[in-house]
C-alpha positions as CSV (number, residue, x, y, z in Angstrom):
1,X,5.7,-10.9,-4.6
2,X,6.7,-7.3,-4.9
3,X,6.4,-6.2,-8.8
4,X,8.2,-2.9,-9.9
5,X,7.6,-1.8,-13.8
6,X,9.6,0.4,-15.2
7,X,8.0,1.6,-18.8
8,X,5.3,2.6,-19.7
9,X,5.4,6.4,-17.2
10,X,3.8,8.9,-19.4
11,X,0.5,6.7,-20.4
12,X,0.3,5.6,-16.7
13,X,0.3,8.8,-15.3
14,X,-2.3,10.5,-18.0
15,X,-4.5,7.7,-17.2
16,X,-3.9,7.4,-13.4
17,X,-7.3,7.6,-11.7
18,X,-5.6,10.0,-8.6
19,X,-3.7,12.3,-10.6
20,X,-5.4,15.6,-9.9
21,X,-6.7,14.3,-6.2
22,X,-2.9,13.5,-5.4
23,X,0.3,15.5,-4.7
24,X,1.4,15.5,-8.4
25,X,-2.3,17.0,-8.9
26,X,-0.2,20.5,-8.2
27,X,1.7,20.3,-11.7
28,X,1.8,21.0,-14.9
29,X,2.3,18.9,-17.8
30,X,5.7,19.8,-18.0
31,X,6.2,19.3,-14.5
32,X,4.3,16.0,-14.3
33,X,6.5,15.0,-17.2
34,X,9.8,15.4,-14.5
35,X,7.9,13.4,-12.0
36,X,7.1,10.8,-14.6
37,X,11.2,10.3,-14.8
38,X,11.7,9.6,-11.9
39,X,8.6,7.5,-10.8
40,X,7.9,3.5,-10.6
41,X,5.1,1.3,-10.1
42,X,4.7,-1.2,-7.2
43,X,2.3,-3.7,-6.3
44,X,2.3,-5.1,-3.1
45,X,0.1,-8.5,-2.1
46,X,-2.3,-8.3,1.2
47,X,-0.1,-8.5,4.3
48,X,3.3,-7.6,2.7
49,X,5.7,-4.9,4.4
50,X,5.8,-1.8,2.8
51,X,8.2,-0.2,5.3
52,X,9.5,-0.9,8.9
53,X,9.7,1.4,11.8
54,X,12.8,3.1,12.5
55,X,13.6,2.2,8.7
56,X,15.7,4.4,6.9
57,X,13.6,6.3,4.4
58,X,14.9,6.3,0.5
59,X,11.6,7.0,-1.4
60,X,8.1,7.8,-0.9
61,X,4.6,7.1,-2.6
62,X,1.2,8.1,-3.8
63,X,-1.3,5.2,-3.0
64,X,-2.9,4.5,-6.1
65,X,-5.0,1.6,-5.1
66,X,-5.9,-0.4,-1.7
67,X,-5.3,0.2,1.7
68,X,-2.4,0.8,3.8
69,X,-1.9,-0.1,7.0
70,X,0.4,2.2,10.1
71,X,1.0,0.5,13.3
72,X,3.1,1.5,16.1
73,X,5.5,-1.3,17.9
74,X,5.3,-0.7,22.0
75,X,8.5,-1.9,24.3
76,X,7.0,-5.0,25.5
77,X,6.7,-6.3,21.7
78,X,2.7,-5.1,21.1
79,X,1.6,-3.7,18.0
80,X,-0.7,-0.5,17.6
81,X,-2.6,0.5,14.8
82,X,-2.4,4.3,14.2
83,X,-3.5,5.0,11.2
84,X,-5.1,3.7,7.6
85,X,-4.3,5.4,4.6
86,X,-6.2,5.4,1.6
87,X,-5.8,6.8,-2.3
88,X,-5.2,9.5,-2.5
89,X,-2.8,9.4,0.4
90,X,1.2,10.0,0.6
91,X,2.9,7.8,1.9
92,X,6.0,8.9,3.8
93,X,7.5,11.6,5.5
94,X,9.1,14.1,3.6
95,X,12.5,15.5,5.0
96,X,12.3,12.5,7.7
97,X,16.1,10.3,7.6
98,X,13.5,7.5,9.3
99,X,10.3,6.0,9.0
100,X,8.1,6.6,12.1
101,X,6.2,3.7,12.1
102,X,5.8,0.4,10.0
103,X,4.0,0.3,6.9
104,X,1.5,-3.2,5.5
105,X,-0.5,-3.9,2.7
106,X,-4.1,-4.3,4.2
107,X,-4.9,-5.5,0.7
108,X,-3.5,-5.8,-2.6
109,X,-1.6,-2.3,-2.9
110,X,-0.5,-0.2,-5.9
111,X,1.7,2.2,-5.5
112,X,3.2,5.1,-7.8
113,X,7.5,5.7,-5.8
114,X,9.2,8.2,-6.0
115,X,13.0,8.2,-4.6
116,X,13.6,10.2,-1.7
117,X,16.7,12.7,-3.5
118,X,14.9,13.2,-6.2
119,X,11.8,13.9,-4.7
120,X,12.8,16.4,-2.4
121,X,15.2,18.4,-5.0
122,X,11.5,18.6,-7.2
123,X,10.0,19.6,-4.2
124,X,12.0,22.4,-3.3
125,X,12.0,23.8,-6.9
126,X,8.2,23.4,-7.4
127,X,6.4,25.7,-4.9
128,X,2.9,24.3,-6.2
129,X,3.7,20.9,-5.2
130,X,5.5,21.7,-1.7
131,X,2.2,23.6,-0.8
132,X,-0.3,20.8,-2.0
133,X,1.8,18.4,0.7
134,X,2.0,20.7,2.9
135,X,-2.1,20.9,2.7
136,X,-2.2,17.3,2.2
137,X,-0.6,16.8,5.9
138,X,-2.9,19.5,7.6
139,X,-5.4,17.0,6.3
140,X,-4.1,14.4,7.9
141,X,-3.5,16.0,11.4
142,X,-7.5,17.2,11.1
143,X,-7.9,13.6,10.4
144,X,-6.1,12.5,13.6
145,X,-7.7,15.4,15.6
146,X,-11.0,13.7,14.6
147,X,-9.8,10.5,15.6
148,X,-8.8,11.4,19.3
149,X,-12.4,12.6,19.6
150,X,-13.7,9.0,18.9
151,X,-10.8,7.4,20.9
152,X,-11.5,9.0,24.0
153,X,-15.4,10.3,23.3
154,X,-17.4,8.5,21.6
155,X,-19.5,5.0,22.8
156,X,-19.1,1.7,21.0
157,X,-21.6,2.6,18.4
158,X,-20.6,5.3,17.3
159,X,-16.7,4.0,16.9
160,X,-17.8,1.0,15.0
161,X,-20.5,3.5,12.9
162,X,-17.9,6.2,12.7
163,X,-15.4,3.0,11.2
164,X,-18.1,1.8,8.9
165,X,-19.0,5.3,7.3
166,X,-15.3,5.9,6.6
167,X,-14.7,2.5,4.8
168,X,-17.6,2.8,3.3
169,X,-17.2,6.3,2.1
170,X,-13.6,5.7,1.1
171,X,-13.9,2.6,-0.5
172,X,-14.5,3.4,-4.2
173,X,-11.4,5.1,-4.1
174,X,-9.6,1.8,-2.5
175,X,-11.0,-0.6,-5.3
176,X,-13.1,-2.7,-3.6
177,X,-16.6,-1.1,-3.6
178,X,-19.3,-0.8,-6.0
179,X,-22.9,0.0,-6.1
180,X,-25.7,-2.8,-5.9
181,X,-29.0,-2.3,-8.1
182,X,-30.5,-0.6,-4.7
183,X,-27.6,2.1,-4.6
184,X,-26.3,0.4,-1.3
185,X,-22.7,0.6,-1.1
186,X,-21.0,-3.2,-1.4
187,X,-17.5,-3.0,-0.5
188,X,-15.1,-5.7,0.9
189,X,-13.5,-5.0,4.7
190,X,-9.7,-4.3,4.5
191,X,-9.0,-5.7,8.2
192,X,-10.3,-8.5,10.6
193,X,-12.6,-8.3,13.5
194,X,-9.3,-8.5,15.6
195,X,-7.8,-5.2,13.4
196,X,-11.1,-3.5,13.9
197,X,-11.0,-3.8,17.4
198,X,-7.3,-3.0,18.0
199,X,-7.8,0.3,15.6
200,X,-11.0,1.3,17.9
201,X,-9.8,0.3,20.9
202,X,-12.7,-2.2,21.8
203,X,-12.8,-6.0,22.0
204,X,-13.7,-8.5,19.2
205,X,-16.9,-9.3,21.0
206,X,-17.9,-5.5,21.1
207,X,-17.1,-5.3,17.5
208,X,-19.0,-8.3,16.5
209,X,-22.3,-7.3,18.6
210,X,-22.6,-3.4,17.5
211,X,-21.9,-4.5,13.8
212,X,-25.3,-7.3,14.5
213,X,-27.4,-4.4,16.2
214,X,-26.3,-2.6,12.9
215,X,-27.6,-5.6,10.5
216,X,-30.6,-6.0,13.0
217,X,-31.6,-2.5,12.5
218,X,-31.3,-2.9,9.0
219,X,-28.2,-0.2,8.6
220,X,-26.0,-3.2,7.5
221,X,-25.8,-6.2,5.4
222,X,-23.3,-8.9,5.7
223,X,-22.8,-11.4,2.6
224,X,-19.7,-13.0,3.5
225,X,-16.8,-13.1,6.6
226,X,-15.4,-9.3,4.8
227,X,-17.8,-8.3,2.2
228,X,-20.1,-5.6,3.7
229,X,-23.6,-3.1,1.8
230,X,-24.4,-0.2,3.7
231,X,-28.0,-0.1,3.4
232,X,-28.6,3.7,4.8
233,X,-25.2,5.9,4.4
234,X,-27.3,8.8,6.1
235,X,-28.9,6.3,9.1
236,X,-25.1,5.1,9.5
237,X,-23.7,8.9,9.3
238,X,-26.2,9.6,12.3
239,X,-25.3,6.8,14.6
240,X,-21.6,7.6,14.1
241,X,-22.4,11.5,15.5
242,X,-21.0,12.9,12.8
Protein backbone atom coordinates (compact mmCIF):
# COMPACT_ATOMS: atom_id res chain seq x y z
CA UNK A 1 0.00 0.00 0.00
CA UNK A 2 1.28 3.31 -1.18
CA UNK A 3 1.33 5.95 1.91
CA UNK A 4 1.75 9.75 1.02
CA UNK A 5 1.99 12.18 4.29
CA UNK A 6 1.53 15.45 3.88
CA UNK A 7 2.66 17.36 7.27
CA UNK A 8 5.09 17.40 9.06
CA UNK A 9 7.91 19.07 5.82
CA UNK A 10 10.16 21.25 7.72
CA UNK A 11 11.17 18.68 10.67
CA UNK A 12 11.37 15.89 7.99
CA UNK A 13 13.65 17.56 5.91
CA UNK A 14 16.11 19.07 8.90
CA UNK A 15 16.23 15.60 10.09
CA UNK A 16 16.46 13.66 6.72
CA UNK A 17 19.53 11.50 6.80
CA UNK A 18 20.43 12.51 2.80
CA UNK A 19 19.88 16.02 2.84
CA UNK A 20 23.30 17.36 2.12
CA UNK A 21 24.40 13.98 0.01
CA UNK A 22 21.13 14.63 -2.22
CA UNK A 23 20.15 17.21 -4.84
CA UNK A 24 18.48 19.60 -2.28
CA UNK A 25 22.11 19.31 -0.50
CA UNK A 26 22.71 22.45 -3.08
CA UNK A 27 20.44 24.90 -1.05
CA UNK A 28 20.04 27.06 1.46
CA UNK A 29 17.78 27.24 4.24
CA UNK A 30 15.64 29.56 2.52
CA UNK A 31 15.76 27.63 -0.48
CA UNK A 32 15.25 24.16 1.13
CA UNK A 33 12.24 25.87 2.84
CA UNK A 34 10.62 26.32 -1.11
CA UNK A 35 11.40 22.72 -1.67
CA UNK A 36 9.89 21.78 1.59
CA UNK A 37 6.33 23.30 -0.01
CA UNK A 38 6.23 21.56 -2.52
CA UNK A 39 7.53 18.07 -1.36
CA UNK A 40 5.73 14.69 -0.09
CA UNK A 41 6.58 11.60 1.45
CA UNK A 42 6.07 8.06 -0.06
CA UNK A 43 6.57 4.67 1.03
CA UNK A 44 6.42 2.02 -1.21
CA UNK A 45 6.29 -1.95 -0.11
CA UNK A 46 8.98 -4.55 -1.82
CA UNK A 47 7.81 -5.33 -5.36
CA UNK A 48 5.38 -2.31 -5.89
CA UNK A 49 5.58 -0.11 -9.18
CA UNK A 50 7.06 3.09 -8.75
CA UNK A 51 6.72 4.08 -12.48
CA UNK A 52 6.18 2.29 -15.88
CA UNK A 53 8.04 2.66 -19.00
CA UNK A 54 6.80 4.94 -21.53
CA UNK A 55 4.84 6.59 -18.56
CA UNK A 56 4.17 10.04 -18.68
CA UNK A 57 6.44 11.78 -16.05
CA UNK A 58 4.48 14.33 -13.42
CA UNK A 59 7.05 14.27 -10.45
CA UNK A 60 10.30 13.10 -9.54
CA UNK A 61 12.20 11.86 -6.27
CA UNK A 62 15.14 11.68 -3.94
CA UNK A 63 15.42 8.01 -2.54
CA UNK A 64 15.57 8.37 0.98
CA UNK A 65 15.64 4.74 1.93
CA UNK A 66 15.88 1.16 0.09
CA UNK A 67 16.48 0.21 -3.26
CA UNK A 68 15.09 0.83 -6.47
CA UNK A 69 14.85 -1.20 -9.18
CA UNK A 70 15.20 -0.06 -13.49
CA UNK A 71 14.40 -2.64 -15.96
CA UNK A 72 14.04 -2.33 -19.58
CA UNK A 73 10.93 -4.21 -21.38
CA UNK A 74 12.40 -5.97 -24.87
CA UNK A 75 9.69 -6.64 -27.95
CA UNK A 76 9.21 -10.15 -27.41
CA UNK A 77 7.80 -9.38 -23.69
CA UNK A 78 11.47 -10.00 -21.67
CA UNK A 79 12.42 -7.85 -18.98
CA UNK A 80 16.03 -6.30 -18.47
CA UNK A 81 17.55 -5.00 -15.48
CA UNK A 82 19.51 -1.80 -16.14
CA UNK A 83 20.18 -0.22 -13.32
CA UNK A 84 19.82 -0.15 -9.25
CA UNK A 85 19.53 2.99 -7.60
CA UNK A 86 20.34 3.70 -4.17
CA UNK A 87 19.99 6.90 -1.56
CA UNK A 88 21.09 9.19 -2.41
CA UNK A 89 19.84 8.72 -5.96
CA UNK A 90 17.24 10.93 -8.15
CA UNK A 91 14.83 9.34 -9.40
CA UNK A 92 13.64 10.55 -12.75
CA UNK A 93 14.50 12.47 -15.65
CA UNK A 94 14.38 15.93 -15.51
CA UNK A 95 12.88 17.77 -18.68
CA UNK A 96 11.90 14.11 -20.05
CA UNK A 97 7.64 14.22 -21.07
CA UNK A 98 8.29 10.16 -20.48
CA UNK A 99 9.68 7.76 -18.28
CA UNK A 100 12.46 5.65 -19.96
CA UNK A 101 12.16 2.68 -18.28
CA UNK A 102 9.98 1.13 -15.43
CA UNK A 103 10.59 1.75 -11.98
CA UNK A 104 10.06 -1.22 -8.60
CA UNK A 105 10.54 -1.28 -5.13
CA UNK A 106 13.40 -3.91 -4.56
CA UNK A 107 12.54 -3.39 -0.95
CA UNK A 108 10.48 -1.33 1.19
CA UNK A 109 11.19 2.28 -0.41
CA UNK A 110 10.91 5.86 1.04
CA UNK A 111 10.74 8.44 -1.04
CA UNK A 112 10.87 12.39 -0.68
CA UNK A 113 8.42 13.69 -4.46
CA UNK A 114 8.60 16.47 -5.87
CA UNK A 115 5.98 17.41 -8.79
CA UNK A 116 7.44 17.70 -12.12
CA UNK A 117 6.20 21.86 -12.75
CA UNK A 118 7.26 22.77 -9.74
CA UNK A 119 10.34 21.21 -9.79
CA UNK A 120 11.63 22.27 -12.91
CA UNK A 121 10.45 26.19 -12.41
CA UNK A 122 12.85 25.80 -8.88
CA UNK A 123 15.33 24.31 -10.95
CA UNK A 124 15.68 26.83 -13.49
CA UNK A 125 15.72 29.64 -10.88
CA UNK A 126 18.29 27.95 -8.59
CA UNK A 127 21.61 27.62 -10.41
CA UNK A 128 23.13 25.67 -7.35
CA UNK A 129 20.65 22.98 -7.51
CA UNK A 130 20.53 22.58 -11.60
CA UNK A 131 24.46 22.07 -11.32
CA UNK A 132 24.32 19.54 -8.29
CA UNK A 133 21.89 17.34 -10.88
CA UNK A 134 23.70 18.01 -13.51
CA UNK A 135 26.87 16.44 -11.49
CA UNK A 136 24.62 13.99 -9.99
CA UNK A 137 23.93 12.50 -13.63
CA UNK A 138 27.71 12.63 -14.75
CA UNK A 139 27.82 10.21 -11.78
CA UNK A 140 25.62 8.08 -12.99
CA UNK A 141 26.90 7.80 -16.63
CA UNK A 142 30.63 7.06 -14.89
CA UNK A 143 28.53 4.58 -13.10
CA UNK A 144 27.20 3.01 -16.27
CA UNK A 145 30.63 3.43 -18.05
CA UNK A 146 31.89 1.15 -15.15
CA UNK A 147 29.21 -1.21 -15.66
CA UNK A 148 29.88 -1.98 -19.44
CA UNK A 149 33.46 -2.79 -18.35
CA UNK A 150 32.01 -5.68 -16.14
CA UNK A 151 29.31 -6.61 -18.68
CA UNK A 152 31.50 -7.26 -21.49
CA UNK A 153 35.13 -7.72 -19.41
CA UNK A 154 35.17 -9.00 -16.52
CA UNK A 155 34.89 -13.25 -15.55
CA UNK A 156 32.18 -14.54 -13.24
CA UNK A 157 34.07 -13.75 -10.18
CA UNK A 158 34.74 -10.67 -10.45
CA UNK A 159 30.85 -9.74 -11.57
CA UNK A 160 29.45 -11.46 -8.68
CA UNK A 161 32.56 -9.77 -6.39
CA UNK A 162 32.14 -6.49 -8.17
CA UNK A 163 28.07 -7.02 -7.21
CA UNK A 164 28.76 -7.97 -3.69
CA UNK A 165 31.25 -4.95 -2.90
CA UNK A 166 28.64 -2.45 -4.21
CA UNK A 167 25.74 -3.84 -2.04
CA UNK A 168 27.81 -4.18 0.47
CA UNK A 169 29.35 -0.82 0.28
CA UNK A 170 26.01 0.91 -0.35
CA UNK A 171 23.95 -0.79 1.97
CA UNK A 172 24.13 1.38 5.17
CA UNK A 173 22.80 4.01 3.09
CA UNK A 174 19.78 1.55 1.80
CA UNK A 175 18.77 0.57 5.54
CA UNK A 176 19.50 -2.81 5.75
CA UNK A 177 23.20 -3.17 6.87
CA UNK A 178 24.86 -2.90 10.05
CA UNK A 179 27.99 -3.87 11.64
CA UNK A 180 28.54 -7.29 13.53
CA UNK A 181 30.82 -7.34 16.79
CA UNK A 182 33.79 -8.40 14.20
CA UNK A 183 33.24 -5.12 12.00
CA UNK A 184 31.95 -7.49 9.14
CA UNK A 185 29.43 -5.88 7.17
CA UNK A 186 25.76 -7.79 7.71
CA UNK A 187 23.33 -6.55 5.31
CA UNK A 188 20.18 -8.11 3.76
CA UNK A 189 20.22 -8.78 -0.39
CA UNK A 190 17.75 -6.54 -2.22
CA UNK A 191 17.20 -9.08 -5.19
CA UNK A 192 17.01 -13.00 -5.78
CA UNK A 193 19.51 -15.29 -7.19
CA UNK A 194 17.34 -15.12 -10.48
CA UNK A 195 17.67 -10.84 -10.31
CA UNK A 196 21.36 -11.24 -9.67
CA UNK A 197 21.84 -13.23 -12.56
CA UNK A 198 19.70 -11.28 -14.97
CA UNK A 199 21.51 -7.86 -13.71
CA UNK A 200 25.16 -9.69 -14.40
CA UNK A 201 24.29 -11.40 -17.19
CA UNK A 202 25.15 -14.99 -15.86
CA UNK A 203 22.92 -17.97 -14.88
CA UNK A 204 21.48 -18.78 -11.46
CA UNK A 205 23.85 -21.72 -11.20
CA UNK A 206 26.95 -19.44 -11.91
CA UNK A 207 25.65 -17.10 -9.34
CA UNK A 208 25.08 -19.68 -6.76
CA UNK A 209 28.61 -21.44 -7.18
CA UNK A 210 31.00 -18.10 -7.29
CA UNK A 211 28.92 -16.76 -4.16
CA UNK A 212 29.99 -20.75 -2.41
CA UNK A 213 33.73 -20.31 -3.64
CA UNK A 214 33.32 -16.89 -1.89
CA UNK A 215 31.95 -18.45 1.56
CA UNK A 216 34.52 -21.34 0.98
CA UNK A 217 37.29 -18.95 0.86
CA UNK A 218 36.06 -17.31 3.80
CA UNK A 219 35.22 -13.76 1.89
CA UNK A 220 31.46 -14.46 2.64
CA UNK A 221 29.03 -15.54 5.08
CA UNK A 222 25.60 -16.57 4.49
CA UNK A 223 22.93 -16.64 7.58
CA UNK A 224 19.80 -16.89 5.81
CA UNK A 225 18.24 -17.30 1.93
CA UNK A 226 19.08 -12.94 1.66
CA UNK A 227 20.93 -11.90 4.69
CA UNK A 228 24.74 -11.71 3.73
CA UNK A 229 28.43 -10.50 6.22
CA UNK A 230 31.21 -9.61 4.25
CA UNK A 231 33.98 -10.98 6.11
CA UNK A 232 37.05 -9.14 4.12
CA UNK A 233 35.67 -5.84 2.23
CA UNK A 234 39.42 -5.48 1.01
CA UNK A 235 39.83 -9.48 -0.04
CA UNK A 236 36.28 -8.86 -1.83
CA UNK A 237 37.52 -5.44 -3.39
CA UNK A 238 40.47 -7.44 -4.95
CA UNK A 239 38.63 -10.36 -6.46
CA UNK A 240 36.18 -7.80 -8.04
CA UNK A 241 39.44 -5.94 -9.92
CA UNK A 242 38.61 -2.98 -8.70
Amino acid sequence: MQTVLEDGHKTRCEMCAIRHRAVCGALSNDELAAMNAISRQRILASGEPILSADEEISWFGNIVSGTVKLTKLMSDGRQQIVGLQFPPDFLGRAFKQRSPYFAEAATEVELCIFPKPAFERILKEKPGLELRLFQDTLDELDAARDWMLLLGRKTAAEKVASFLHMIARRSPMIGCAHLADAGDIQFQMPLNRSEIADYLGLTIETVSRQIGRLKADGVLQLHATREFSVLDMDRLARISGI
